[in-house]
N, C-alpha and C positions, 0 to 999 in steps of 0.2 A: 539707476543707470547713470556713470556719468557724463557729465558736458563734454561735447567735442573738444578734441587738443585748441581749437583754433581758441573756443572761448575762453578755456584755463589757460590759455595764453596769453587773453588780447591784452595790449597793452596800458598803461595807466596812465601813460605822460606823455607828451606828444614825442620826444627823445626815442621813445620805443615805436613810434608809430612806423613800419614799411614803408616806401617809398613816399610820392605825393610832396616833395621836395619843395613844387612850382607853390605850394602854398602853406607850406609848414616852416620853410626854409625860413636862417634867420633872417627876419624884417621882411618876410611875404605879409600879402593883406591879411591873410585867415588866422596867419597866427598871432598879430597885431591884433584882431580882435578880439580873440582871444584870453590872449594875458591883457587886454583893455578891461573885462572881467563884466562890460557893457555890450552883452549879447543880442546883436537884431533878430529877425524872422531871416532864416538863412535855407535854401535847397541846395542839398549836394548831389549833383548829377554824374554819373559815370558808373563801369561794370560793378557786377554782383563780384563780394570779396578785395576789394581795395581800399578798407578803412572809411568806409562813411560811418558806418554806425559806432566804429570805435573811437571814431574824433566824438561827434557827437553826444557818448557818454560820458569823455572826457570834460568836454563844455558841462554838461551836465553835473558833473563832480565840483567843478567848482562855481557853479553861479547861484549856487543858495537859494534856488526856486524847487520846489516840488517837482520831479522827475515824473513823467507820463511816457508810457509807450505803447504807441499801437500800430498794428499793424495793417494796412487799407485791403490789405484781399481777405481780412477776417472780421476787422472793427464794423461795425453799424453806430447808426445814430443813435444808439441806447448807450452805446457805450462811451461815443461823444458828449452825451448828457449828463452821463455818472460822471463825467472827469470834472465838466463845466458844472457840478453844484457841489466840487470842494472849493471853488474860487471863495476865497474870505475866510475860510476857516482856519483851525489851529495850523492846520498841516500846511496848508499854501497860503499861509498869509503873503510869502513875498511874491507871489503869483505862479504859474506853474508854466513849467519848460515843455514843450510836446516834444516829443521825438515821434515821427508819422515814415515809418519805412514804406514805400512803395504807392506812393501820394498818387500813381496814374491811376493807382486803380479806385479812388474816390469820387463818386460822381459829383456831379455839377451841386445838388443838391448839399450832399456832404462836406463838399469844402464851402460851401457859402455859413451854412452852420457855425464853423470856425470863424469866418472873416472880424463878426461884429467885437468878439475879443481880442481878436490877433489887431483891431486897429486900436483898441481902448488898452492897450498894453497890458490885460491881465493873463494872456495865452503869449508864450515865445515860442516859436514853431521853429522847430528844426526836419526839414522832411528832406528824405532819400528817394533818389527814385533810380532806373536804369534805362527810363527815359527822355526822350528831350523833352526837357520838363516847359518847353515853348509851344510845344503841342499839346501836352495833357495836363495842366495844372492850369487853372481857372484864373484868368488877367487880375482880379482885382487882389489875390492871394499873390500872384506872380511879382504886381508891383509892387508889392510892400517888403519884397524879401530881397536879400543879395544871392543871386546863382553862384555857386564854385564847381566847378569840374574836376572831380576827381580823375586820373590816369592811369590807363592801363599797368601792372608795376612790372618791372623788368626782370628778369630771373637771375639777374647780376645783384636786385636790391634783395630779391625773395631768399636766396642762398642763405643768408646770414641767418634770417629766421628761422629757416630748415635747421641750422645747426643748433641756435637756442631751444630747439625744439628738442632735440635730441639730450641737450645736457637737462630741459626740463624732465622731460620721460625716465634719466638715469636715475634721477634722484626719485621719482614718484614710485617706481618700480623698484627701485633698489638694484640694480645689477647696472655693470656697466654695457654701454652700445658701444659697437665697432660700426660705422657708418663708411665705407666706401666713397671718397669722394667722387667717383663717377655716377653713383646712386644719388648722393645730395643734389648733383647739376642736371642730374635727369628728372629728379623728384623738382625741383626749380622749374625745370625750363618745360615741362610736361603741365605745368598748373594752366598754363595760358596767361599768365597776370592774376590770376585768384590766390592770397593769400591763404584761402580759408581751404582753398583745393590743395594743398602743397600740405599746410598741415595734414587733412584729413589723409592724405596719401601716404604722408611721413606716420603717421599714427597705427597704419594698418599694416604698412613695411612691419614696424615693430613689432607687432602683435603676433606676425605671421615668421617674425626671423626666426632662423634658425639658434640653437647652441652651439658653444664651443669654447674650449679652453687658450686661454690666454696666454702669455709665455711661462707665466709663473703655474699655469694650471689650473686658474678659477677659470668658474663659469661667465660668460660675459653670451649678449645676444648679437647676431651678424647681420646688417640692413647691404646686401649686395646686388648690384647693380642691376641683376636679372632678375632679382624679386622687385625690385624700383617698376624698369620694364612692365613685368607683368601686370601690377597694381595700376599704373599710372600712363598708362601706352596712350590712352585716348584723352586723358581729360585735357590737352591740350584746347581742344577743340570747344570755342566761345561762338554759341550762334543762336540763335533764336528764328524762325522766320517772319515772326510777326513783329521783330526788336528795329532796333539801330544797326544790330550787328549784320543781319543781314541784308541792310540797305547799304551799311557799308561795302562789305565782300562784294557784291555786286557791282557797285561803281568802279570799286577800285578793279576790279576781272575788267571792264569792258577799256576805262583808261587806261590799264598797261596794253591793252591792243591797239589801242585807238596811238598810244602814244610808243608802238613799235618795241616794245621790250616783253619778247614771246617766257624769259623766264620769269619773270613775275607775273604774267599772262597764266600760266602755268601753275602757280603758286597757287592766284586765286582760284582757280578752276578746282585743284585739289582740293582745297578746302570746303566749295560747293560739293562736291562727291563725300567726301569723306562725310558729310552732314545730311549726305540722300537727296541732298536738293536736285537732282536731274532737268528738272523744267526751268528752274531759273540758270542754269549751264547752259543749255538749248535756247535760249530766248535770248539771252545777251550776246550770243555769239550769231543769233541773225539778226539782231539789231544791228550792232556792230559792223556785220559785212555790210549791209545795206547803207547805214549812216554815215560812216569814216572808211569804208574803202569804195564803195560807190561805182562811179564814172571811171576811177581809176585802172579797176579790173572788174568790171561788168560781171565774168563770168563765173567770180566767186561769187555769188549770189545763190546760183543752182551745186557749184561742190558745196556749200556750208550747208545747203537744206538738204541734200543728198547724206550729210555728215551725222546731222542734225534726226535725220528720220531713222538711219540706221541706230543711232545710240537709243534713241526712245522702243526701236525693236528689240535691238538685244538686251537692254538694261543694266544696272548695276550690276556686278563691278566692270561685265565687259565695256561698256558703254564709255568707258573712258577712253577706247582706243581709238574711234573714230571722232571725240570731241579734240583730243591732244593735237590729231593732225590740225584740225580744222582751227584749233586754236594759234597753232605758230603759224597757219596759214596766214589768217585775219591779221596777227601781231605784225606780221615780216611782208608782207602785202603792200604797195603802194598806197598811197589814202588821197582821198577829196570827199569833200563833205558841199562839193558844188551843185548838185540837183536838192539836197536839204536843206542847201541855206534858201534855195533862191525857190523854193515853198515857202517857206515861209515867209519869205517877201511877198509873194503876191498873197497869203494868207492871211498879212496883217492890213493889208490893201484893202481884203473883204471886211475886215474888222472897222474899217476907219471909214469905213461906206461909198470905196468908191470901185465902182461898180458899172452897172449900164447893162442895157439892153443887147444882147445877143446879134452881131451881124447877120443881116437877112441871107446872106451869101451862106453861111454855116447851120442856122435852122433846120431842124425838120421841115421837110415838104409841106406847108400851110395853105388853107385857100386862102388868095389874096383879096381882102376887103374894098368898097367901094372907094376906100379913102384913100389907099395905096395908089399915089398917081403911075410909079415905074413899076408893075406888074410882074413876075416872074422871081425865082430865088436867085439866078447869076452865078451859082458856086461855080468856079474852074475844076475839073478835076484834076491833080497835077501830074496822075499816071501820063492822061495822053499828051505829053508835053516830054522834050528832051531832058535828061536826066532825073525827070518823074518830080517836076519843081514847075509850080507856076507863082510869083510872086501876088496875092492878095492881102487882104486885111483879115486877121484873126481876131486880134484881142474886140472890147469894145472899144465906141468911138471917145470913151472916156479916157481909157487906160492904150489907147491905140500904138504911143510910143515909148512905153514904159518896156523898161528890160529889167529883168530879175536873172537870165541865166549868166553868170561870167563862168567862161571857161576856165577851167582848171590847169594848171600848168602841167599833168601827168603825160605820159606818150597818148594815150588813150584818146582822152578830150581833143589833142591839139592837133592830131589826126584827124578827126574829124572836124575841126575847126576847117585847119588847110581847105579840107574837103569844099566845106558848104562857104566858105569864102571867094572858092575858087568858082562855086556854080551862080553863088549867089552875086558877088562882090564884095565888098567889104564893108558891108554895114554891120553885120556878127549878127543880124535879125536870124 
């Protein structure tokens, strides 16, 4: 069987390498080190399909150490130990390169294995991961290496390969392709950033085109726009829910509400749908109300859960119809975030220990001990009092004049500012 297009493809020289400019580019650090031909322990971080493993082998091609690769969701530590007892032999006398795709998934145990080489310089590690490699790659392995971040690639840089692809395939096949340029930018821009997804799409277009004669009346094969379509309609879609990508999509759904622009609010929401994720659509969207539109309009709070219940009733795909409202709701909404900040003012209050004893006025009903010289609880009730207000002491006698709420500048808040100013006076207690 053979290799996918993407492999019979991948490139040999960084020249050919897709995208990834920010570190390839002339006089970037990675490719500086590169052609320096003095390779450190290096992790390349970013999505599956954007040229980690193909830099990689290219360093590989040229640094004269014995090539190793493995892969952490399959390798064990037998297989770590086969590699470490060619150290010093024929084959790796000049020490041996690792290539370690998918490094999170090596436990603590596994990469410590490594470290005692990788610091005696007879192991150079190159590991790939598609995660933040600050969370799951073990500190002592972390410091010895330089992180580079690879980038998502854009369908403007993927195009071009679409089309090497296609003069590769003419020749491999022998017949010529007619490619559709509205088929190549749909086949691009359909990958999501995945090289490897754009080939394999482009590779099945062709397998699956159809014939037809040419002007002259040879046969040649047809890659059109609606076989693109068909093949490649979904793989736009990069998501993981246990990944980065879906901590991402998420922040970014709740920031486009929080920060008042319902069509990218919108964007991100589709994408949550489109991935099944229903519960994290529904959860961001009543944080959201709650956290950044607040005080502002109190009473979206009960429409977003009203919103919010119906979508988890009907489900996928109707489910969309009551989150969409609910979503330009929250976006286009007024915002304060003035009852969450000012939690957590008196929250870091409790943290820093100051604190105190519960006003006897506010307690539950206690019998009063021999010691208690002034006898009785004192609470006022503020019902039986003109406008249902009696000024006493709440907080503790610690925290007695400490203020955490400032009003919010929305209609909402300063209505009742007015309000309790006017009963109270002007202290904003």
């Amino acid at each position: 069987m053979a290799a996918p297009l993407a492999d019979r493809l991948r490139p040999s020289v960084l020249e050919d390498v897709v995208g990834q400019t920010h570190l390839l580019g002339e006089n970037k650090a990675l490719r500086r080190i590169i052609e320096s031909g003095e390779i450190p322990n290096l992790i390349f971080y970013g999505p599956s399909g954007v040229g980690k493993t193909t830099v990689a082998e290219i360093i590989a091609g040229g640094c004269g150490k014995r090539l190793h690769r493995l892969n952490a969701t399959t390798a064990s530590i037998s297989d770590i130990k086969d590699m470490i007892a060619e150290l010093g032999s024929f084959a790796a006398r000049d020490g041996i390169l690792l290539y370690l795709d998918e490094i999170q998934y090596f436990n603590k145990k596994q990469q410590q294995t490594l470290l005692e080489y990788i610091e005696k310089g007879d192991i150079t590690l190159i590991a790939s991961t598609t995660e933040n490699p600050y969370f799951y790659i073990y500190n002592a392995i972390l410091s010895r290496s330089t992180v580079f971040e690879f980038k998502q690639v854009t369908a403007e840089e993927i195009l071009p390969a679409v089309r090497r692809g296609v003069d590769f395939l003419e020749k491999e096949k022998g017949i010529p392709i007619r490619l559709e340029e509205d088929a190549a930018v749909h086949i691009a821009r359909s990958a999501g950033g995945d090289v490897r997804k754009a080939m394999n799409a482009l590779e099945l277009c062709v397998l699956t085109a159809d014939r037809e004669k040419d002007e002259k009346g040879a046969d040649r094969l047809a890659v059109t726009v609606g076989r693109a379509e068909e093949l490649s309609d979904k793989s736009a879609m990069r998501y993981d829910r246990e990944g980065d990508d879906h901590y991402d999509i998420v922040s970014a759904y709740q920031k486009s509400m929080r920060g008042a622009d319902p069509d990218a609010a919108l964007h991100y929401l589709a994408r949550l749908l489109a991935a099944g994720d229903l519960p994290s659509a529904c959860r961001r969207l009543m944080v959201c109300a709650c956290e950044d539109v607040g005080l502002a309009y109190p009473q979206i709070i009960p429409i977003v859960k009203a919103a919010v219940d119906a979508a988890m009733m009907l489900g996928l795909p109707e489910a969309r119809i009551p989150l969409a409202d609910a979503a330009v709701l929250v976006a286009t909404a007024p915002k304060s975030n003035s009852a969450y900040v000012a939690l957590d003012l008196a929250a870091a209050d409790l943290r820093a220990g100051n604190s105190g004893p519960i006003p006897r006025q506010l307690q539950n009903k206690h019998f009063d001990g021999e010691d208690q010289e002034k006898k009785g609880q004192f609470y006022i009730y503020p019902h039986d009092y003109p406008h249902h207000y009696y000024p006493q002491q709440y907080l503790p006698d610690a925290l007695k004049d400490k203020v955490y709420y400032q009003w919010g500048e929305n209609k909402n808040e300063q209505a009742f500012k007015a309000y309790w100013q006017r009963i109270k006076g002007d202290t904003g207690k």
